[in-house]
Kinemage of the C-alpha trace (Angstrom):
@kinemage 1
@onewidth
@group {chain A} dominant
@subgroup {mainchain}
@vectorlist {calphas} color= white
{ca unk a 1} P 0.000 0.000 0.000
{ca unk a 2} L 1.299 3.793 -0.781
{ca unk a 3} L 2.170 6.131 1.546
{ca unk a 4} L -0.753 8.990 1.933
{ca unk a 5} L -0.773 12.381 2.148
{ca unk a 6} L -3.369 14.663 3.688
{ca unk a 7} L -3.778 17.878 3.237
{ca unk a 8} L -6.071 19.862 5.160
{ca unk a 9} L -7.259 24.135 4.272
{ca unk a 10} L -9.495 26.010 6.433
{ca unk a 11} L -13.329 27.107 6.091
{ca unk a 12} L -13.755 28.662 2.910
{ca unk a 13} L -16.416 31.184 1.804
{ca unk a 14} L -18.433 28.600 0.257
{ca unk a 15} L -18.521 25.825 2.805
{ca unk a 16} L -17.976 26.168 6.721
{ca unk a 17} L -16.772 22.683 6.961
{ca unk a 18} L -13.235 21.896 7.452
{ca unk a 19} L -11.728 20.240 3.956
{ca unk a 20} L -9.333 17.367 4.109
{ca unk a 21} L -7.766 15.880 0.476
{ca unk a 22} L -6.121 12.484 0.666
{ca unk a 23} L -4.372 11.851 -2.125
{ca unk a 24} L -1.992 8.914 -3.409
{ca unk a 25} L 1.152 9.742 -4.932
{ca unk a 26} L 1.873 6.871 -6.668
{ca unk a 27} L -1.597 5.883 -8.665
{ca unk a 28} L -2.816 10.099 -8.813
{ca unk a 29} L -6.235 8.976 -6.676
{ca unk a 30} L -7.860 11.818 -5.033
{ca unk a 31} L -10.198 11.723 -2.083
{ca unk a 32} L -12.254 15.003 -0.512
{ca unk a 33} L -13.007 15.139 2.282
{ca unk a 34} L -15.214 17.948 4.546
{ca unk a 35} L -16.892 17.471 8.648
{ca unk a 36} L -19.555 18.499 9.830
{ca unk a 37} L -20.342 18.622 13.752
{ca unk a 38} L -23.770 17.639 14.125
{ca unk a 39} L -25.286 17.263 17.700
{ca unk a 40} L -21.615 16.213 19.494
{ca unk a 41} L -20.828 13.784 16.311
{ca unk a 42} L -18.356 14.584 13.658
{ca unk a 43} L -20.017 13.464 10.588
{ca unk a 44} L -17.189 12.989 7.557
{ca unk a 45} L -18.432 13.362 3.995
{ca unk a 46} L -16.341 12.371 1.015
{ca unk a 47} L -16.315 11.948 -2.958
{ca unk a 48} L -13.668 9.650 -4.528
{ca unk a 49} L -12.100 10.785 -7.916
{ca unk a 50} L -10.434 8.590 -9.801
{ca unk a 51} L -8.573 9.812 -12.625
{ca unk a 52} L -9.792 13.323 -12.653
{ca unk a 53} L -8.240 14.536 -15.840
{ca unk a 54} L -10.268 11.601 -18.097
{ca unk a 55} L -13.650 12.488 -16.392
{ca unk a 56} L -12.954 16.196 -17.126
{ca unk a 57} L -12.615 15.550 -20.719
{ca unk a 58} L -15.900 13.488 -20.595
{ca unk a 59} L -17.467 16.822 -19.441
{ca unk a 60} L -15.362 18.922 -21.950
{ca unk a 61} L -16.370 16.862 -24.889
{ca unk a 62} L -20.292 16.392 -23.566
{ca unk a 63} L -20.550 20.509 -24.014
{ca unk a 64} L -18.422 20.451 -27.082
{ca unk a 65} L -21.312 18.231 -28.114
{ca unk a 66} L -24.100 20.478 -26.892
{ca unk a 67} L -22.814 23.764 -28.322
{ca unk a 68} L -22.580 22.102 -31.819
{ca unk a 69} L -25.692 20.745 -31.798
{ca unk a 70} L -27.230 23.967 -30.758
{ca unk a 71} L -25.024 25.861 -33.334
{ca unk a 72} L -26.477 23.772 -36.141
{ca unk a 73} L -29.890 23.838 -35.038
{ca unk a 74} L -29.535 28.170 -34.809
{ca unk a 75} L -27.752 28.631 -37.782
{ca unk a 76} L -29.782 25.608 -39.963
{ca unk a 77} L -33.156 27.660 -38.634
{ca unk a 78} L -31.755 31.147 -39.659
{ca unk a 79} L -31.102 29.598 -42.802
{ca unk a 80} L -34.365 28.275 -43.577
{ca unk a 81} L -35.623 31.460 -42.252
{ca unk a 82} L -33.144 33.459 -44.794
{ca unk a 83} L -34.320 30.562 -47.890
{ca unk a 84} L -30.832 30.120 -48.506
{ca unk a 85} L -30.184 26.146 -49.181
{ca unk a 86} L -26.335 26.240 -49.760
{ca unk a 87} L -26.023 25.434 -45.598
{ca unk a 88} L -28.783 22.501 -45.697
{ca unk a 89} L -26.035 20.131 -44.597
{ca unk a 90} L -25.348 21.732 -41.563
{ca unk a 91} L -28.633 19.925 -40.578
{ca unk a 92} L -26.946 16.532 -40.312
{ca unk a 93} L -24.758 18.101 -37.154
{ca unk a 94} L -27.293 17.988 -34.919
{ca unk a 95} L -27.952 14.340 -34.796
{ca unk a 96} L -24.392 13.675 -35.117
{ca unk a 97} L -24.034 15.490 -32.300
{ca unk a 98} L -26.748 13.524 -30.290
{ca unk a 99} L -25.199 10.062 -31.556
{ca unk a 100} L -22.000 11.461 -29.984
{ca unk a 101} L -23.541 12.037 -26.665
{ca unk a 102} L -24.716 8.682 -26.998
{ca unk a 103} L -21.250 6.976 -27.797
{ca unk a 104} L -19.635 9.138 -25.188
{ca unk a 105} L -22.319 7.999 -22.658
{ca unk a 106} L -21.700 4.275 -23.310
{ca unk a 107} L -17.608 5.466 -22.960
{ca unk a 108} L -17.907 6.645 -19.810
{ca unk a 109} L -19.858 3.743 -18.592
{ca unk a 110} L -17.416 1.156 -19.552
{ca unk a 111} L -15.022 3.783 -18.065
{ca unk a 112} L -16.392 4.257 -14.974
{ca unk a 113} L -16.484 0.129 -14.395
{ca unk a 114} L -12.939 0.045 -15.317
{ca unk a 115} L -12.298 2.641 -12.486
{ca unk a 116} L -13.473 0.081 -10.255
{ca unk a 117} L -10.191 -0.877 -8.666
{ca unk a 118} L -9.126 2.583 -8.103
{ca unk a 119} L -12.454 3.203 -6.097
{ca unk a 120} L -11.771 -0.193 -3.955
{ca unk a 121} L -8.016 1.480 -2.928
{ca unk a 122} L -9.203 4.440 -2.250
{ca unk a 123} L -12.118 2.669 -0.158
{ca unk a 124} L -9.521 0.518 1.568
{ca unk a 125} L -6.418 3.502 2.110
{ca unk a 126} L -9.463 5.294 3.928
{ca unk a 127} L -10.938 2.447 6.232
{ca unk a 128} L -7.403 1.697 7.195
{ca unk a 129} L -6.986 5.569 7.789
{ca unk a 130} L -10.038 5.950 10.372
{ca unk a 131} L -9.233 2.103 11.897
{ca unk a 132} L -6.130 3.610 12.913
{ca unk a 133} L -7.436 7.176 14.108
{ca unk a 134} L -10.148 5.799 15.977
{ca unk a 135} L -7.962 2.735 18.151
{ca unk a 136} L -6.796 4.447 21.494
């Protein structure tokens, strides 16, 4: 097992909960973490990340999809609105587009199920973390 670093930054303006980021150096796996004091318990929220960078093109590439399928639909309307025919091609983007929101939906599935190991680390690297906080 790696050796983990924790980071921890104060209350920011957007959240009043302490923020705590565990992340592995060796495999890049990031884990957030914020606490809340709620009635004399510390309640610990967290979001694993694996592989931030691929999942941020997935998002990247889902809007590139939107804005050209919008684009098309604008300028193939003013078009037809203006009777000019030379730009009835630009028609075809839009369900290109949607068949590309499709394919990168299916993607990201099989993505997210090969991401499965990293998510069982990171699951393990922080049970082992609170086992040992929490022994006297």
């Amino acid at each position: 097992m790696s050796s983990l670093s924790v980071t921890s930054s104060s209350a920011s303006s957007l959240s009043m909960r302490p923020t705590f980021q565990m992340v592995v150096p060796v495999s890049k796996h990031h884990l957030s973490i914020s606490m809340d004091d709620h009635g004399g318990e510390t309640r610990i929220y967290g979001r694993f990340a694996p592989r931030q960078q691929v999942w941020t093109l997935v998002w990247v590439l889902y809007l590139a999809f939107v804005f050209s399928a919008l684009f098309a639909l604008l300028f193939a309307l003013s078009s037809m609105h203006a009777k000019d025919n030379e730009w009835r091609w630009i028609w075809m983007l839009c369900p290109a587009s949607v068949l590309g929101i499709v394919l990168l939906y299916v993607v990201s599935y099989v993505g997210q199920s090969w991401s499965r190991d990293q998510i069982d680390s990171l699951k393990s690297q922080w049970n082992e973390l609170i086992d040992s906080v929490s022994k006297p």
